[in-house]
Backbone as numpy.savetxt, mean C-alpha at the origin, in Angstrom:
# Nx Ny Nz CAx CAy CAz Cx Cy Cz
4.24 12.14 -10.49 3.56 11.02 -9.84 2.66 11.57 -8.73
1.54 11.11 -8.31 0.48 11.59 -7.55 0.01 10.31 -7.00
0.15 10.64 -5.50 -0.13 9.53 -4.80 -1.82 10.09 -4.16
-2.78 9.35 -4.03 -3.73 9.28 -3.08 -4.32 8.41 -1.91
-4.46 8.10 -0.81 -4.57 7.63 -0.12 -6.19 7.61 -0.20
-6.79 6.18 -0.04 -7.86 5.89 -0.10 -8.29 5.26 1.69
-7.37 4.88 2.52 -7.23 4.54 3.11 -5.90 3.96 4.09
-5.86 4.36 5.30 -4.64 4.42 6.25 -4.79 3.82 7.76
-5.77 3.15 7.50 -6.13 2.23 9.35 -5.37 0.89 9.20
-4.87 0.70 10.57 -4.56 -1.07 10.28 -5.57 -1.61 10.89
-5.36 -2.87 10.81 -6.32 -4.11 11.03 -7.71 -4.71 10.55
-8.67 -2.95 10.79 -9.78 -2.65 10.88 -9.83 -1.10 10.70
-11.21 -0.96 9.86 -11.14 0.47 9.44 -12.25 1.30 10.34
-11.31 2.30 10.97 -11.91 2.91 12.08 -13.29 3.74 11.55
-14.12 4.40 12.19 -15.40 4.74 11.62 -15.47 6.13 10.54
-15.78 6.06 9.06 -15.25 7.25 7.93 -14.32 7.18 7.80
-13.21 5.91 8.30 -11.83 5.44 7.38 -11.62 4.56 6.90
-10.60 3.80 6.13 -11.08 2.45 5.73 -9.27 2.41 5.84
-9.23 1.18 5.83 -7.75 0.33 5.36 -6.88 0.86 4.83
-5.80 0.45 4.28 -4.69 0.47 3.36 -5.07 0.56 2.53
-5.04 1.50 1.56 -4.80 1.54 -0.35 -4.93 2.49 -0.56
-4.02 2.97 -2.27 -3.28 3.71 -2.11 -3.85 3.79 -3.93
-4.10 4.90 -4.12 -4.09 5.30 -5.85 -2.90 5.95 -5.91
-2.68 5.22 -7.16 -0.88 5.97 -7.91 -1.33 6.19 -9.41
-0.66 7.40 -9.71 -1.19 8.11 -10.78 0.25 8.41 -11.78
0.53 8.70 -12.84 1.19 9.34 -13.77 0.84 8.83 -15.61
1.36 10.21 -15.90 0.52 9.95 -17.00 -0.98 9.07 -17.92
-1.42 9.85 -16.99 -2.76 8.84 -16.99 -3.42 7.69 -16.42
-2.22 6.65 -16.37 -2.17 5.17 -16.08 -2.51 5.72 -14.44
-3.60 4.77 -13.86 -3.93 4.55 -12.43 -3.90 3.25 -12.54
-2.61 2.50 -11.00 -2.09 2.26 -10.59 -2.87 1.65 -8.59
-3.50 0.85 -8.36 -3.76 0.36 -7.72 -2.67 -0.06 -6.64
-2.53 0.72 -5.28 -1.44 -0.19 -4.06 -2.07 -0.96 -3.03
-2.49 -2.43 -2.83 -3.58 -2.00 -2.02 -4.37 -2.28 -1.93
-5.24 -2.82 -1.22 -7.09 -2.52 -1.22 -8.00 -3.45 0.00
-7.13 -2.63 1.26 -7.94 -3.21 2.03 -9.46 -3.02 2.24
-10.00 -3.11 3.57 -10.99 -2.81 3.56 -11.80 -1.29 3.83
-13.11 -1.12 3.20 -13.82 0.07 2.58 -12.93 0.67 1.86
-11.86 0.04 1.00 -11.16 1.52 -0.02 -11.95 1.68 -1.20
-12.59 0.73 -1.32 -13.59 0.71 -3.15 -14.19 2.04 -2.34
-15.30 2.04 -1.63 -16.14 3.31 -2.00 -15.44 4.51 -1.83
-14.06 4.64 -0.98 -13.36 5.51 -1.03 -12.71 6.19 -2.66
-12.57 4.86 -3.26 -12.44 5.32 -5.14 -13.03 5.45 -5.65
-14.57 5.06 -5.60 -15.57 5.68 -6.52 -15.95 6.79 -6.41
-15.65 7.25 -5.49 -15.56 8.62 -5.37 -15.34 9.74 -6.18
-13.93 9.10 -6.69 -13.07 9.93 -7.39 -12.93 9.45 -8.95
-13.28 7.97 -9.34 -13.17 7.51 -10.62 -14.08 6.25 -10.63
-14.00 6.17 -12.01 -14.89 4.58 -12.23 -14.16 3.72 -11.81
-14.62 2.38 -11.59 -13.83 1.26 -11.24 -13.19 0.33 -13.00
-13.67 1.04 -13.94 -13.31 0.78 -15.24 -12.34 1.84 -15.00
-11.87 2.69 -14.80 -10.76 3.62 -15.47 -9.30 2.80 -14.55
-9.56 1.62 -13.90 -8.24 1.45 -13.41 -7.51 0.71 -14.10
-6.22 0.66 -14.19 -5.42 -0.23 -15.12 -4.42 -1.20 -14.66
-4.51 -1.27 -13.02 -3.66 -2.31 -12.94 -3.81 -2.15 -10.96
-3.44 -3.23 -10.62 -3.66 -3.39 -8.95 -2.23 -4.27 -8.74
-1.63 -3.69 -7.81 -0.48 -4.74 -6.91 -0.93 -4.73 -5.81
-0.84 -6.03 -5.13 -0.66 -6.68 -3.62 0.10 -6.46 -2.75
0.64 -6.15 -1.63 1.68 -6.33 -1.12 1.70 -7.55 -0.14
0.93 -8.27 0.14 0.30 -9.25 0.89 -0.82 -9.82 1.02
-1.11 -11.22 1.68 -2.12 -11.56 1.44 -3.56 -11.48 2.76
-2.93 -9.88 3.42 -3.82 -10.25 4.77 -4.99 -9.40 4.30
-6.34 -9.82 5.51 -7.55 -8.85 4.46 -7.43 -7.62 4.46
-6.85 -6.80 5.16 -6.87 -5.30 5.61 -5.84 -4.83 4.39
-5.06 -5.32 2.99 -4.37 -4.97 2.54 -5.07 -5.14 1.17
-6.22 -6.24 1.06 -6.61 -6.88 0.04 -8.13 -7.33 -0.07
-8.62 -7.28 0.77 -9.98 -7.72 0.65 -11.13 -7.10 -0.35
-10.79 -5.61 -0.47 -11.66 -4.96 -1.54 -11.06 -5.66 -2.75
-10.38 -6.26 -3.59 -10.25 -6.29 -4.35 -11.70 -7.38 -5.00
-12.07 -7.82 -4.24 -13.80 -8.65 -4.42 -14.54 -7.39 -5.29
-14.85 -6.50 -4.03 -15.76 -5.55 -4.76 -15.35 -4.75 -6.01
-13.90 -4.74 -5.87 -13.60 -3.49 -7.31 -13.53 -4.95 -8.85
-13.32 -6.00 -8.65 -13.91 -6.75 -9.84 -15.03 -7.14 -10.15
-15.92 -7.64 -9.08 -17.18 -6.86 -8.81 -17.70 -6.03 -10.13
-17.44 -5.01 -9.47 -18.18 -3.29 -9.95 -17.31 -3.27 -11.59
-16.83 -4.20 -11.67 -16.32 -3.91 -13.40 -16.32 -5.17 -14.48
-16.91 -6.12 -13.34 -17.55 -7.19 -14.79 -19.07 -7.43 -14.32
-19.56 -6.83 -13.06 -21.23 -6.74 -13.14 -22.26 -5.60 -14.00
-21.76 -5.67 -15.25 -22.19 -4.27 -16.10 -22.29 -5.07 -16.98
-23.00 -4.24 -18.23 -23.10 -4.62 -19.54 -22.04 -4.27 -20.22
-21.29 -3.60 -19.84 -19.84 -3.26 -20.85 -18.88 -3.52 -20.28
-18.57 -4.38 -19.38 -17.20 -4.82 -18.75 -16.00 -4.31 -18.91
-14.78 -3.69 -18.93 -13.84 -3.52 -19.25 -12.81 -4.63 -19.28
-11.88 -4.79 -20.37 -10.76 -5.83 -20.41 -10.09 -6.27 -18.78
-9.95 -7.54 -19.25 -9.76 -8.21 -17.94 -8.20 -7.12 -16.90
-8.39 -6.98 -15.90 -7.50 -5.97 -15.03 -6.38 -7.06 -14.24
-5.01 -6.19 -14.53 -3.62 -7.30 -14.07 -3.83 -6.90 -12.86
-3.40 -7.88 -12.02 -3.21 -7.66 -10.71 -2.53 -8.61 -10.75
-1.61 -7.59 -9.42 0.27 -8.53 -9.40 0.12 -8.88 -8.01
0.68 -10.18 -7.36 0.95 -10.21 -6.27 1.83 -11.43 -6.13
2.25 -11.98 -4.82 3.31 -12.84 -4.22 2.32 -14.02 -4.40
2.88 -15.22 -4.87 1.83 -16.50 -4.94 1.46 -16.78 -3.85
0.04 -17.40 -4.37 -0.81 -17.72 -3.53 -1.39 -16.62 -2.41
-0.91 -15.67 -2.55 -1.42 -14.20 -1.52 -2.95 -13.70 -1.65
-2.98 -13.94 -3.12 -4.78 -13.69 -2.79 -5.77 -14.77 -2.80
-5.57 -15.63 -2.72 -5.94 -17.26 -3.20 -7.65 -17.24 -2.37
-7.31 -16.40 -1.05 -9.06 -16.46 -0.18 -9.79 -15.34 -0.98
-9.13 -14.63 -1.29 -10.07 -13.04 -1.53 -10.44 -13.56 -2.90
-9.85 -14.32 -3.64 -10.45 -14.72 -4.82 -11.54 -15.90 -5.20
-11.36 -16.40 -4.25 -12.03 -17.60 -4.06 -13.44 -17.40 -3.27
-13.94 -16.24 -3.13 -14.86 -15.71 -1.91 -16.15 -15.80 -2.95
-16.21 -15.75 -4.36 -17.29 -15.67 -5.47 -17.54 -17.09 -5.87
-18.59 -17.68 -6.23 -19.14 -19.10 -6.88 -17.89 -18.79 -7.98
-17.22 -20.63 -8.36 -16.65 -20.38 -9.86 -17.57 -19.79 -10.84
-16.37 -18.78 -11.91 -16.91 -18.75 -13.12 -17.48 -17.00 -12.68
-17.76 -16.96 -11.47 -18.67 -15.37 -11.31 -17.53 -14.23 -11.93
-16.00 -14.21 -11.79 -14.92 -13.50 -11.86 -14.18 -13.78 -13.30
-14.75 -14.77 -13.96 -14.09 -15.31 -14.83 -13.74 -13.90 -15.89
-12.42 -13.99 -16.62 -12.53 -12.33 -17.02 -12.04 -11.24 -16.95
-12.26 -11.38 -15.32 -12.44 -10.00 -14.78 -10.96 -9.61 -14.48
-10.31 -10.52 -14.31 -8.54 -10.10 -13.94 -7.52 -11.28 -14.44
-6.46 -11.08 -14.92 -5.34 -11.37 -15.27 -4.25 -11.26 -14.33
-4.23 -12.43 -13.26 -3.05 -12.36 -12.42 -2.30 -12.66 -12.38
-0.92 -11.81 -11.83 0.45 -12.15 -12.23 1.27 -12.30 -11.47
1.92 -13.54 -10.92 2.54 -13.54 -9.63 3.86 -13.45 -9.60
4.49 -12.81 -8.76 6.00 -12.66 -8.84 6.81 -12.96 -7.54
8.37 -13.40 -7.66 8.69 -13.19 -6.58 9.81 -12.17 -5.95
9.29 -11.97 -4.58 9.49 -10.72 -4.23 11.16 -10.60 -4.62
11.54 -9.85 -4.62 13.22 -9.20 -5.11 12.74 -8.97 -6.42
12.38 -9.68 -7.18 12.15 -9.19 -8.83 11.62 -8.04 -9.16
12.57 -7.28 -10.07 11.42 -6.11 -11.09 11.37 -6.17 -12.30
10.34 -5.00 -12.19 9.49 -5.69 -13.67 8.36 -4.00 -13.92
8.33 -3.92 -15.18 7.64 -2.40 -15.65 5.60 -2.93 -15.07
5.30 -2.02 -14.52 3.60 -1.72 -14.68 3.15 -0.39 -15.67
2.59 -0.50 -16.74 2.39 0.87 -17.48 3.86 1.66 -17.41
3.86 2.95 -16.80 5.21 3.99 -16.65 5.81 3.44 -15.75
5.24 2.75 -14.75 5.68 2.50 -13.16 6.86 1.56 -13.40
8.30 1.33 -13.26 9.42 0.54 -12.59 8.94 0.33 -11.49
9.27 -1.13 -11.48 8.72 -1.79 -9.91 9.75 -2.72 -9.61
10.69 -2.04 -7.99 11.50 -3.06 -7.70 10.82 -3.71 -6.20
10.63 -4.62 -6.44 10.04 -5.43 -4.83 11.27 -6.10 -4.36
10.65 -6.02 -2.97 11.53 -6.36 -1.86 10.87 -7.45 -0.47
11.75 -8.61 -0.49 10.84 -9.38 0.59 11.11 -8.61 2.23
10.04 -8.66 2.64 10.27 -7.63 4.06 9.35 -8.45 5.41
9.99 -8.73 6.01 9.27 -9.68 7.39 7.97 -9.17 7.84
7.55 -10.00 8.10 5.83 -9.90 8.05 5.56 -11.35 8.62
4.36 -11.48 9.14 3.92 -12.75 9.83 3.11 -13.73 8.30
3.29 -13.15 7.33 3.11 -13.67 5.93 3.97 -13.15 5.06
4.18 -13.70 3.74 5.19 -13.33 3.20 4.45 -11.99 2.22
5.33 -11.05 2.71 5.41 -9.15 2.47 6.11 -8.53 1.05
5.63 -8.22 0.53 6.21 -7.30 -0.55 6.55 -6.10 -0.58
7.51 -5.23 -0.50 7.35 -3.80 0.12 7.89 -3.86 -1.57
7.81 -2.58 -2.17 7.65 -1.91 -3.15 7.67 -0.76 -3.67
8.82 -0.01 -4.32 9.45 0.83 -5.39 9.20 0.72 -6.70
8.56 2.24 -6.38 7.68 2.84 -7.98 8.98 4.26 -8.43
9.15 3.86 -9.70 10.19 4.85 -10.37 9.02 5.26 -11.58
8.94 6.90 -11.73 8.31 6.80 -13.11 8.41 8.62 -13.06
9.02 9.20 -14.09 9.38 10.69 -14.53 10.65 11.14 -13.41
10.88 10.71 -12.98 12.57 11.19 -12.36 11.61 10.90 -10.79
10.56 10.20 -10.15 10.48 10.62 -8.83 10.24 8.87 -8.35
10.33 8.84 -7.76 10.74 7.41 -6.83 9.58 7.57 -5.13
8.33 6.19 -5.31 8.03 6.27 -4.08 7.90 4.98 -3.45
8.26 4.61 -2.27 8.42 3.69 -1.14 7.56 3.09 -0.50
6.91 1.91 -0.53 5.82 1.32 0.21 6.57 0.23 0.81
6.25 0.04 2.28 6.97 -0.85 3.16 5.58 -2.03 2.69
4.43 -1.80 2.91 3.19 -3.06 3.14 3.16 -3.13 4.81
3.31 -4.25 5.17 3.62 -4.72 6.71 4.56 -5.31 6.78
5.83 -4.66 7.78 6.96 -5.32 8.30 7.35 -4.59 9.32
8.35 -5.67 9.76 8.75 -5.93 10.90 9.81 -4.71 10.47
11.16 -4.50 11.34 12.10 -4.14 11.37 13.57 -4.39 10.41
14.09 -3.62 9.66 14.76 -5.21 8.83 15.64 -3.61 8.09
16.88 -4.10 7.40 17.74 -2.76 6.87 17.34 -2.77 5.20
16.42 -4.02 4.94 15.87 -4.08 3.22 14.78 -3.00 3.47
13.89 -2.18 4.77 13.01 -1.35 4.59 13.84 -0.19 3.93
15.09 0.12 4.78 15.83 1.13 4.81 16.26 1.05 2.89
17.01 0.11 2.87 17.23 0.04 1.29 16.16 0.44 -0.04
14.97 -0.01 0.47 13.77 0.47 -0.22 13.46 1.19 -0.31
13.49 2.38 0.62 13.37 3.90 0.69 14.63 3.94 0.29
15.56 4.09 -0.14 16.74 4.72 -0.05 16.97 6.10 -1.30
16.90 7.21 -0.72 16.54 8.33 -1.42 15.27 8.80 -2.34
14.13 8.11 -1.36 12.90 8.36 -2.13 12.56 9.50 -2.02
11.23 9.92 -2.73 10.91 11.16 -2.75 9.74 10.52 -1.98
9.07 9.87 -1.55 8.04 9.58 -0.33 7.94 8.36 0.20
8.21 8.41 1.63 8.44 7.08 2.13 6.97 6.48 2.98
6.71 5.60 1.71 4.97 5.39 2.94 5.44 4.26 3.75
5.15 4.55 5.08 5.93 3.57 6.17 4.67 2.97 7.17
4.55 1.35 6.81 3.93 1.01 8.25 4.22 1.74 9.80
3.38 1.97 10.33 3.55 2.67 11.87 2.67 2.11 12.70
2.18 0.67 12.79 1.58 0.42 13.57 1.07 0.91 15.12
2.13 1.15 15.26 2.52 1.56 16.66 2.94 2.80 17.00
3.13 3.64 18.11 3.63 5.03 18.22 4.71 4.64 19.04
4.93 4.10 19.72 6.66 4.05 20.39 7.61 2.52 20.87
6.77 1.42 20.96 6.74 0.19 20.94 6.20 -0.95 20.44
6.52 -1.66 19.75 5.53 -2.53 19.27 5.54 -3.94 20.46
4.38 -4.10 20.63 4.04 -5.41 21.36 5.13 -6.77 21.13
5.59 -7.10 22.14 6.70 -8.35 21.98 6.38 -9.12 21.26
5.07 -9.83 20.93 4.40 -10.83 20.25 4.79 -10.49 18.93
4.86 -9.26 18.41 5.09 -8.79 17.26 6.12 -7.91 16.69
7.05 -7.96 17.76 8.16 -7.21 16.91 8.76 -7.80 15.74
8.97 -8.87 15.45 9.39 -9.31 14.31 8.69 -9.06 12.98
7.19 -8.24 13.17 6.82 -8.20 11.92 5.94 -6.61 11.80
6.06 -5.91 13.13 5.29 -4.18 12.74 6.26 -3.49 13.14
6.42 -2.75 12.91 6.90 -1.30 13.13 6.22 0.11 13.52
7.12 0.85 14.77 6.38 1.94 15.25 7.06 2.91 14.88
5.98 4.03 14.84 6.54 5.31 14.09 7.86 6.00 14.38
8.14 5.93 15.59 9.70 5.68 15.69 10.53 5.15 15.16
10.57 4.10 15.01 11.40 3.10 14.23 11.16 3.50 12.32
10.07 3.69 11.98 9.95 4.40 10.81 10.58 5.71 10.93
10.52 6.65 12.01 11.34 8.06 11.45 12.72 7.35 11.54
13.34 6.77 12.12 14.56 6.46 12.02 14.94 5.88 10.75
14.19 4.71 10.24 14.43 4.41 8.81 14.34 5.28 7.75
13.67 6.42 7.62 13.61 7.36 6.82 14.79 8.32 6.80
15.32 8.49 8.66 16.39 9.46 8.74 17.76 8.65 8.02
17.84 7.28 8.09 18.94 6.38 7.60 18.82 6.64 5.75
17.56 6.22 5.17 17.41 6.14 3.68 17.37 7.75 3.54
17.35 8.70 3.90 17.60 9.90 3.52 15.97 10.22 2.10
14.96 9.56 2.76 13.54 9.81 2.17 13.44 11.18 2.93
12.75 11.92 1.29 12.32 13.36 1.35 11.30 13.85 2.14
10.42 12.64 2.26 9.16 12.96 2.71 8.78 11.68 3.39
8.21 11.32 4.47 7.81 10.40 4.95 5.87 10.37 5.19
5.60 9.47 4.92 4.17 9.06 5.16 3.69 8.06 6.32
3.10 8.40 7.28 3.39 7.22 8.26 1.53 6.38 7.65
1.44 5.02 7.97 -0.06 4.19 7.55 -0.52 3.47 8.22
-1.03 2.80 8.48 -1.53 1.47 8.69 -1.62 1.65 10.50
-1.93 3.05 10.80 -1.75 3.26 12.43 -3.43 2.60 12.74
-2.88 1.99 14.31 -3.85 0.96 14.65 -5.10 1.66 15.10
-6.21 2.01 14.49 -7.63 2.53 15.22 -7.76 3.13 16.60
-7.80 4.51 16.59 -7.51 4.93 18.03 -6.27 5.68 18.35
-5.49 5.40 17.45 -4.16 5.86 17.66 -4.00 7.38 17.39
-3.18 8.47 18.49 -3.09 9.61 18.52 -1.92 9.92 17.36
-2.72 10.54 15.98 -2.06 10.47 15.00 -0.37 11.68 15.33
-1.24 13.05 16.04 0.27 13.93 16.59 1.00 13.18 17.49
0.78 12.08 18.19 2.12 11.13 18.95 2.75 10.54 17.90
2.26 9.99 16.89 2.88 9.38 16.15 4.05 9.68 15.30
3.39 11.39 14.78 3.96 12.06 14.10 5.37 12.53 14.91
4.81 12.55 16.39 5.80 13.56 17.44 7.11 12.29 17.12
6.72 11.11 17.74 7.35 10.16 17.59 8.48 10.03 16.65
8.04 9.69 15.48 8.92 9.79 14.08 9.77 10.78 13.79
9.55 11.99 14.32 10.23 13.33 14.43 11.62 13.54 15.46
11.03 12.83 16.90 12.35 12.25 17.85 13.58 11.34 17.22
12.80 10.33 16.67 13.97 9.42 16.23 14.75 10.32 15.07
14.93 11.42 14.64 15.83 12.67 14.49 15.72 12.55 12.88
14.71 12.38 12.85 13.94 12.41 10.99 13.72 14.11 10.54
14.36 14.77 10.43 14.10 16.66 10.00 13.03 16.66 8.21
12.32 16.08 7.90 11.80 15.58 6.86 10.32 15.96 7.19
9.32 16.35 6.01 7.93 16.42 6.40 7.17 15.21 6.55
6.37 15.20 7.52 5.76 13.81 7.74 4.49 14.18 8.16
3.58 13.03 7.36 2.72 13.07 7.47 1.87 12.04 7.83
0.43 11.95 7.66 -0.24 10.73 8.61 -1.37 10.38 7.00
-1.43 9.01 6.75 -1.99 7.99 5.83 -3.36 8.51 6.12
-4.15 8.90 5.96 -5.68 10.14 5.94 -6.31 9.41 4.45
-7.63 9.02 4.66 -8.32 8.70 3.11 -8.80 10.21 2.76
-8.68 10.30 1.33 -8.42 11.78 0.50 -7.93 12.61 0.52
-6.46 12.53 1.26 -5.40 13.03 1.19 -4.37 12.69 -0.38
-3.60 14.19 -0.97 -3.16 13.50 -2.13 -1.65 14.28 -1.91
-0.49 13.92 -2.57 0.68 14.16 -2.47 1.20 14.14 -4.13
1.53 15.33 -4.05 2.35 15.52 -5.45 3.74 15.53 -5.67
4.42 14.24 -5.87 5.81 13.60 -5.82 6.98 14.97 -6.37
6.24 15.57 -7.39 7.06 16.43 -8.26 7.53 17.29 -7.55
């Protein structure tokens, strides 16, 4: 399994970074996590917007989801369109980002499939067990199983022991880190700081930790330093667009 990071800013994508999303790879099948904002040109980069085969949501905020306009876009504004593309998410989660085109402009272009969170269910190779995880909207965090390696996406949440369960013996734990040592009172119930992520990683006994979604500005070695205190002995790293990780 081969993870790529297309993007790792929260809120807003700081300047030559873009958002959340995440290319997942094995045996061929690419695997969409994702797609906040600027991650499309971050993937054309690397592939057509026809070679993808499937997109999951983890929520419905724009910084997680908003490209998904442009990447249907760029694959039914052609003369050869490719078959309509599944995209999975929590109901009603993309309902604005889809609705952003005149009817009829998208018609086609995707096959969406909504689920609710606790349920799994196969994508291509990918086992997918979702998990509802606190968030100031309702959150999908998400477990990919596919050739013996297992990887961990929190999305956005709060604090909660279902993060911990979700990682639980992954081989990469991609962890919201909003924050480097506190999260703002207004919001503890729904971000998490990289502290609080190395600790969840040191609890689920994840091989590898990924910290994401750090807020614009943020001193990525505090973060890292951070996650490392809360007594995580694990390699960790920082959510970087064109950065790639080889699960195996």
């Amino acid at each position: 399994m081969l993870l790529t990071i297309l993007g790792g800013c929260g809120a807003w994508p700081a300047a030559g970074q873009a958002c959340s999303g995440h290319l997942v790879e094995h045996d061929g099948f690419r695997l969409l996590v994702d797609l906040g904002h600027a991650t499309v040109p971050r993937l054309l980069e690397r592939v057509g917007a026809d070679r993808i085969d499937a997109v999951f949501i983890s929520h419905g905020h724009p910084d997680h989801c908003a490209d998904l306009n442009p990447l249907l876009r760029a694959r039914t504004m052609r003369d050869d369109p490719p078959a309509a593309l599944p995209v999975y998410s929590l109901p009603g989660a993309l309902d604005a980002v889809l609705a952003l085109d005149r009817p009829g402009v998208l018609t086609g272009a995707y096959v969406l499939h909504e689920f609710t969170a606790g349920s799994g269910f196969d994508i291509g190779p990918f086992r997918v067990q979702t998990r509802l995880l606190p968030h100031s909207v309702p959150n999908a965090g998400i477990r990919l199983t596919a050739g013996g390696q297992v990887l961990a996406y929190t999305g956005d949440s709060g604090p909660s022991p279902d993060r911990v369960e979700l990682a639980r013996g992954a081989d990469l734990l991609l962890a919201e880190a909003t924050h480097v040592e506190q999260v703002p009172e207004d919001s503890r119930r729904y971000l998490t700081s990289a502290r609080q992520a190395g600790r969840q990683a040191r609890e689920a006994d994840a091989r590898h930790l990924v910290l994401t979604h750090l807020q614009p500005g943020t001193d990525a070695s505090a973060a890292r330093a951070a996650a490392g205190a809360a007594g995580y002995d694990g390699e960790i790293g920082i959510a970087t667009s064109g950065l790639s990780f080889d699960l195996s």
